[in-house]
C-alpha positions, 0 to 999 in steps of 0.5 A, a space after each residue: 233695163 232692170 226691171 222689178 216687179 212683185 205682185 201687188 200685196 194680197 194678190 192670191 197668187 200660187 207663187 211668186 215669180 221671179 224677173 230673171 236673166 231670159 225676161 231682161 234679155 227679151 225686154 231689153 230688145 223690146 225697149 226699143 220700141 216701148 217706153 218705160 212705162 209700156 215696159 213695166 206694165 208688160 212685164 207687171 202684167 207677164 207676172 200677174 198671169 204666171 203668178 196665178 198659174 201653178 209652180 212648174 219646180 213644184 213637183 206633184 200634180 197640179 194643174 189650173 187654168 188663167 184667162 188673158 183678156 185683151 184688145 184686137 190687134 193690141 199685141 197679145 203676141 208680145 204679151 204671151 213672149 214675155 210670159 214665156 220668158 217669165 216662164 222658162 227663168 222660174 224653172 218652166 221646161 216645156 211651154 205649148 202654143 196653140 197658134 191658131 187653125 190655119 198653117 198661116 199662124 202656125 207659121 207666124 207664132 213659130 217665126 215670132 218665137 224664133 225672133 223674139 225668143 230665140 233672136 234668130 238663133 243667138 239664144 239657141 242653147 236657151 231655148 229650143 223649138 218644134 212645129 208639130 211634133 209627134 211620136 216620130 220626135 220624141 228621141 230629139 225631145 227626150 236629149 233637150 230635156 237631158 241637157 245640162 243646161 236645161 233649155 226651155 223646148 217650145 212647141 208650136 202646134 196647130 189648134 186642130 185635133 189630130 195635132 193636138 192629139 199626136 202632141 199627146 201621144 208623145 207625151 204619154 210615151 214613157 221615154 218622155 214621162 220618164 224624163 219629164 216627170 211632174 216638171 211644170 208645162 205652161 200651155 197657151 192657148 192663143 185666140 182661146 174662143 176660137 176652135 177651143 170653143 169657137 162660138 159654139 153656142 150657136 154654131 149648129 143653130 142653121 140646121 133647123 131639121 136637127 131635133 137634137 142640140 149636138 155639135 158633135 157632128 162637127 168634128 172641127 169644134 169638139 174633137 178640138 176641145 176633146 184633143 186638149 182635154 186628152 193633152 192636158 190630162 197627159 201633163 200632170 202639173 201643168 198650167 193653161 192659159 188662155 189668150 182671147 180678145 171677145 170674152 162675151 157674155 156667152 163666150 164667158 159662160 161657156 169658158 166658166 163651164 168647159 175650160 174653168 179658168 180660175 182667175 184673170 187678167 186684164 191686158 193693156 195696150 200700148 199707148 200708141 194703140 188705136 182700137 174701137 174707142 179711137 175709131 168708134 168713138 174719139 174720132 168717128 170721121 176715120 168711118 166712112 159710110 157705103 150707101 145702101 145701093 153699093 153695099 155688095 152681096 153675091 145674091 142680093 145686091 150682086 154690083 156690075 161696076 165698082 161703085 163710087 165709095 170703092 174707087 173713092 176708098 182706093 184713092 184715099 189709101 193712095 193719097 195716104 200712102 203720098 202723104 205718109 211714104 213719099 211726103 212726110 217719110 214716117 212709115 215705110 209703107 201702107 196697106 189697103 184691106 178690101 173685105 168684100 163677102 166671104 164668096 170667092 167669087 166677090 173677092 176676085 170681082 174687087 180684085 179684078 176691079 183693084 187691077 183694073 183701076 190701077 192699070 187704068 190710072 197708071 195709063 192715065 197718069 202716063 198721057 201728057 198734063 194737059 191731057 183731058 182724061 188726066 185732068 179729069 182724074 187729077 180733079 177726082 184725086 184733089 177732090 177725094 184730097 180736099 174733102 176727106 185726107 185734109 179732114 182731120 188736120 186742124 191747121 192749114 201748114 199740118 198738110 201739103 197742097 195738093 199740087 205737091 202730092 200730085 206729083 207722088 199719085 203716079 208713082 204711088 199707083 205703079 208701085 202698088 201691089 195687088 194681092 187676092 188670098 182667098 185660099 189658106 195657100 194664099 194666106 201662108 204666103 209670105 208678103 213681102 211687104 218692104 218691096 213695095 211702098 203701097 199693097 192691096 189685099 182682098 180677101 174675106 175669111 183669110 183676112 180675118 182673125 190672126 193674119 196681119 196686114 201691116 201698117 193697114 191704113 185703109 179698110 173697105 168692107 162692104 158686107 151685106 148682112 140681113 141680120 146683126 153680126 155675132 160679137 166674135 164675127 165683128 171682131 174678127 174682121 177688126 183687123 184695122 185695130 192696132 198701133 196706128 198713130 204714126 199715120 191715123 189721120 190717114 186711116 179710113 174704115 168704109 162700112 155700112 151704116 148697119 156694120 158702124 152701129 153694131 161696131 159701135 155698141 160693141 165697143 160700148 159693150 166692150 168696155 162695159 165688161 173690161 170694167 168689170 173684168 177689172 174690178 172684179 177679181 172672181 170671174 164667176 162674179 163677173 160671169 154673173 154680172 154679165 147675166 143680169 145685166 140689164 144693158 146686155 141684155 140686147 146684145 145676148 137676146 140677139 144671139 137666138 136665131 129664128 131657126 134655133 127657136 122653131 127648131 130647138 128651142 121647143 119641147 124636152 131636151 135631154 141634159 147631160 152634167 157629168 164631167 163636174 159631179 162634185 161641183 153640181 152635187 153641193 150646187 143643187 143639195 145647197 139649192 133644195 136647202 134653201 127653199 120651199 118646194 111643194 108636192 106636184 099636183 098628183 103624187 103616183 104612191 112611189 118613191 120612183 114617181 112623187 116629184 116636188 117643185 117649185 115657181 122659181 123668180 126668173 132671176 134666181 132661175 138664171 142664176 141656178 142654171 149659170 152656176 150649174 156646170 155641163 163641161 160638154 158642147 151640146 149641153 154648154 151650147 143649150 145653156 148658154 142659149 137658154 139662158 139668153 132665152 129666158 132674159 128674152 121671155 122676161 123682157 117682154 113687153 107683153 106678158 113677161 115670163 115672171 118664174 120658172 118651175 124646178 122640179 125635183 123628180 123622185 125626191 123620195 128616192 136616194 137615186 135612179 139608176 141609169 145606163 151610162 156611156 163613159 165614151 159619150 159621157 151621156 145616161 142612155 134615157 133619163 126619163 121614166 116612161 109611161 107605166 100602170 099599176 093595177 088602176 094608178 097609170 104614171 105618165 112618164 117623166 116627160 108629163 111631169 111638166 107644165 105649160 105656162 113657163 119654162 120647166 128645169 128638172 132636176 134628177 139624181 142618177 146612179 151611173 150603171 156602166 157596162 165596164 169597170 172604170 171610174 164612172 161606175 155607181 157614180 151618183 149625180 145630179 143631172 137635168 132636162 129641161 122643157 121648153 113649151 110649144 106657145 112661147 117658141 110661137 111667141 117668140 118668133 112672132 113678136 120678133 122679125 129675122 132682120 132683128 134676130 137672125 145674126 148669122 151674117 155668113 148666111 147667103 139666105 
């Protein structure tokens, strides 16, 4: 199939890539499965991305960052294929995946690429592939890069510092600097929001003793991100592209700050994809409801028995799997996905249940026809037939009477497979899924974002939150999203009436930003956007814990803005430029200790702090907390906080200096203390502030460093930022935990 592409005109683009012989070869194979249309915009979209990245035959340094926005479960995978391809026939020599944090996706990108990339081994002189390669493999690496036919090398590597870091070394070794050069590396970052930035806004908003904002503690989350700082700073012309399904407001905020994507693109589905429109939306009869009473937790509804909407939901992917397998023959096999509480302990509780109905009916179904308990299940079968599977054909001869699918429930039920993952063991094992027409999987965080169920048809996720779920975390468990029509009709989702509304306004949420994401082509425009939009607001406001708001979001905290000098420089000079600042209420007759302020419009407040760039955990996390902070105080209903002060401390000064550690990227102490001079006392920086509203300062610094490096006598721009005890106070009082507290994972 010939296919020919350009980017559209006026598109600012780096280069434009060329559709060569690896991108025909790997669509031809993929036409199989998708029609002309779904081919062309594929490969329309592989384009958009790697025209926006740098040119990997342009030999200088040069690096830029991109950021692929899909759907769950809508095939990213075979996007991220096709861009490889693309790649590797415009002169990419070395592509870098990072396939997830679990050796299960690691495993499943590395068998992908090998299938789709690779056609199990038929392009082996083309491409050439390693898992976790280290310093021990740079000798192998250093001949595939001397080869004449100049194969594209693959590496796979799992999103987990010391991996990352290993990947590095190599690449920093001189027999691979040597060979390499300034050649063009593609970095793609898969599921980019998780490890790479992994939530991090309110990922320590449990530890409500923590007097500081610090992620650090977590090596997980920021070694992780340090590790492909380290990566991308050992490839000189590189380019990074980043794969996400949830690019939330906070996430957006955080990916403009740390990662700095420059542009975007959109991805879109395949038509036979069904995601939270189909399921939400078109067709709300494939959501079933679990009644209050049966909605499981270890700790406060901790069930005995398997309640009515269980062995109901088991039922249905039984008479799905008669109807789809055995019946009209469309599909292969079903699966069912039973994702109880992230307790082990729930997840053997329903798979003990799962056996247990299942070597219970098969007896049944064994005893004679006219046997009363056989009966009596047949009828509960027919009943579950009647009021749910026929549901949604519209016409009598769409469905066969019961008494033909009855004959298929007893073998359906002896041909079901059973399996508990709740370790990462269980998670890399392979299912073998062909074996068996019908498979049951229980599990929780396993089952999760990355593992695929196949041809999942049947969800029952009876998760007990005390609070709303975190955008991400709703999305993670999405696993039965994907390319289902074959056999929709037969699809059902059991969730708590609390889990289908907040499903349900993401997906509005969702599709919300996918139009502006579309539409606008800046992402900080889009980021903007997303801050002040008014119908966001819940979704954002709802983020901040209670604990986070006793906890932190209370007194002066400490920032630190030095990875983007430059940017922050002309942001905050272009500030003071453009308004009118008056002098604090005292002035204390020094350079040092005279500050000017000024009452800030909420609005424009949001804005300054979202343009301003930290590029570090803690401080990304504080910011992106704050700013949802603020929009909270300015939605009110009683008294809505109207303005924030800007205060620019020692205006009169060209700069303060300050004791710097470029390991920590952090000043030792910002603040000037408390001092006297004959009868005039100065404070301290910390008093220079007010109570009626939120309080930002803004100082200059010149880094002091105790070695000589790059850092030394820089001057920067900096702030602290002052939250007043009364509003905390407030914000918890008019608040309560079941409206707040989002931290679903949470067993309090």
């Amino acid at each position: 199939m010939e296919i020919q592409i350009l980017p559209k005109n006026g598109d600012n683009v780096f280069f434009c890539s060329a559709i060569g012989e690896k991108t025909q070869e790997l669509i031809s194979r993929f036409c199989n499965k998708l029609d002309k249309d779904e081919v062309n915009r594929l490969v329309e979209e592989a384009v958009h991305i790697l025209s926006h990245c740098v040119d990997p035959r342009r030999l200088e340094e040069q690096d830029t960052t991109h950021l692929a926005i899909g759907y769950v479960q809508s095939g990213k995978t075979m996007s991220f294929t096709t861009l490889s391809a693309l790649a590797a026939d415009n002169g990419c020599r070395i592509i870098i995946y990072f396939a997830g944090t679990k050796t299960n996706l690691l495993n499943q990108t590395t068998k992908r690429l090998r299938k789709d990339l690779l056609n199990n081994g038929k392009n082996n002189i083309q491409y050439k592939i390693y898992e976790n390669p280290d310093e021990k493999n740079v000798t192998e690496l250093r001949g595939h890069l001397r080869m004449k036919s100049k194969p594209t090398i693959l590496i796979t590597v799992l999103k987990h510092f010391g991996h990352i870091s290993a990947l590095a070394r190599l690449f920093e070794s001189k027999l691979i600097q040597q060979e390499l050069g300034k050649q063009g590396v593609l970095i793609i970052d898969d599921e980019a929001d998780q490890a790479s930035l992994n939530g991090f806004a309110y990922v320590n908003s449990k530890n409500a003793d923590s007097p500081e904002w610090d992620v650090e503690s977590d090596s997980k989350e920021s070694s992780t991100y340090s590790s492909i700082l380290i990566l991308r700073a050992s490839l000189p012309n590189h380019s990074y592209v980043q794969y996400t399904a949830i690019p939330q407001a906070p996430l957006l905020i955080s990916i403009a700050d740390l990662l700095s994507p420059k542009t975007h693109t959109v991805l879109t589905p395949g038509k036979a994809y069904t995601g939270g429109k189909t399921f939400f939306k078109e067709i709300p009869d494939l959501i079933i409801s679990i009644p209050d009473d049966e909605v499981f937790h270890m700790k406060y509804n901790p069930l005995t028995r398997p309640p009515k909407s269980f062995k109901q939901a088991v039922q249905l992917h039984i008479l799905g799997v008669a109807l789809n397998v055995y019946y009209w023959k469309n599909v292969d096999y079903l699966s069912m996905m039973i994702h109880a509480d992230r307790q082990k302990d729930a997840s053997r509780l329903f798979h003990e249940w799962a056996t247990d109905l299942k070597e219970r009916w098969s007896n049944i179904f064994n005893c004679p026809e006219d046997d009363i308990g056989r009966i009596s299940l047949e009828t509960e079968f027919e009943q579950v037939f009647k009021t749910e599977t026929i549901k949604l054909y519209s016409k009598a001869n769409d469905i066969p009477d019961f008494s033909v699918i009855r004959d298929h429930i007893p073998d359906v039920i002896n041909d079901t497979k059973i399996a508990l993952i709740i370790s990462e063991s269980d998670a890399t094992k392979e299912v073998d899924w062909d074996t068996s027409t019908s498979h049951i999987l229980v599990g929780a965080d396993m089952l999760n974002r990355g593992f695929t169920v196949e041809n999942l048809s049947t969800t029952y996720m009876p998760r007990y939150t005390r609070g709303k779920s975190t955008a991400d975390t709703i999305q993670q468990r999405c696993r039965f999203f994907g390319y289902k029509l074959d056999y929709l009709k037969s699809c059902r989702v059991f969730l708590p009436d609390q889990s289908s509304v907040e499903y349900s306004n993401y997906v509005d949420h969702e599709e919300e930003m996918r139009g502006w994401l579309k539409s606008i082509d800046n992402l900080e425009d889009v980021e903007r956007k997303l801050i002040l939009s008014e119908k966001l607001n819940p979704t954002r406001r709802n983020i901040l814990p209670v604990k986070l708001v006793q906890a932190k979001m209370r007194g002066w905290h400490q920032m630190n803005t030095f990875r983007y000098i430059n940017h922050n420089i002309a942001l905050v000079e272009n500030f003071f430029a453009n308004v009118d600042m008056q002098l604090w209420d005292i002035q204390y007759g020094t350079e040092d200790r005279n500050h000017k302020y000024i009452k800030l419009p909420i609005t424009e407040a949001i804005e300054l702090l979202s343009a301003y760039k930290f590029g570090n955990y803690p401080d990304t996390a504080r910011k992106s907390a704050t700013i949802r902070y603020l929009q909270y105080l300015s939605s009110r209903d009683n008294e809505p906080l109207q303005y924030v002060y800007v205060i620019q401390m020692a205006f009169e000064s060209e700069y303060r200096k300050r004791s710097f550690n470029p390991e920590t990227m952090k000043v030792k102490e910002l603040f000037s203390g408390r001092s006297s001079r004959g009868d005039e006392v100065y404070p301290g920086d910390r008093m220079i502030k007010k109570e009626d509203a939120v309080c930002i300062q803004l100082h200059k610094v010149k880094l002091d460093c105790q070695e000589i490096n790059k850092w030394v006598n820089k001057v920067a721009y900096t702030m602290a930022i002052y939250y007043p005890e009364n509003f905390a106070i407030s914000y918890v009082a008019t608040e309560t935990p079941n409206q707040i507290n989002l931290d679903s994972d949470s067993d309090d």
